[in-house]
N, C-alpha and C positions, 0 to 999 in steps of 0.2 A: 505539431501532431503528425506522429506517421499514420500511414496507412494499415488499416489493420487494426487501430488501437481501440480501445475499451475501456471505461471507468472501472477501474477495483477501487471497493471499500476495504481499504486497511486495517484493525483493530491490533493497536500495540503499546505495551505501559512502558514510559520511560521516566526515569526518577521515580518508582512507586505510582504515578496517577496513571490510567487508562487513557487514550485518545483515540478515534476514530477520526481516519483521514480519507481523503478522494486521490485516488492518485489515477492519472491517466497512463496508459503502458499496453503491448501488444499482448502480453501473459502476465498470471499470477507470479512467474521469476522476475520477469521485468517492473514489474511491481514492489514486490520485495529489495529488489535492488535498488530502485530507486529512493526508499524509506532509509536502507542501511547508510548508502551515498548520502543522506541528507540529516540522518542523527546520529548516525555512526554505528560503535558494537552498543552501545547502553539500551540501545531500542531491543524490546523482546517484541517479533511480529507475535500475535495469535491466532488472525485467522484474516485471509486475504480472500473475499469474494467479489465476484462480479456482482457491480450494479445493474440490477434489470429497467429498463425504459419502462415506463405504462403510459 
């Protein structure tokens, strides 16, 4: 874990199903990069937010 980083919530369908992922990363790029690095082009991102702490 760097310094800086943050929990994003991922939401992206690959093969037709939906999944929601945690991905740790300093930005929502670094984020997104890290999903494409891990399922490749097949993955469509939808929407990347920050996890809030409560």
């Amino acid at each position: 874990m760097r310094c800086g980083s943050k929990c994003f919530l991922v939401e992206m369908e690959v093969n037709g199903e939906k999944k929601l992922k945690s991905v740790t990363a300093r930005t929502p790029v670094d984020a997104r990069k890290t999903i494409r690095l891990e399922y490749g082009a097949k993955a469509q991102i939808l929407t990347v937010k920050e996890e809030k702490k409560s």
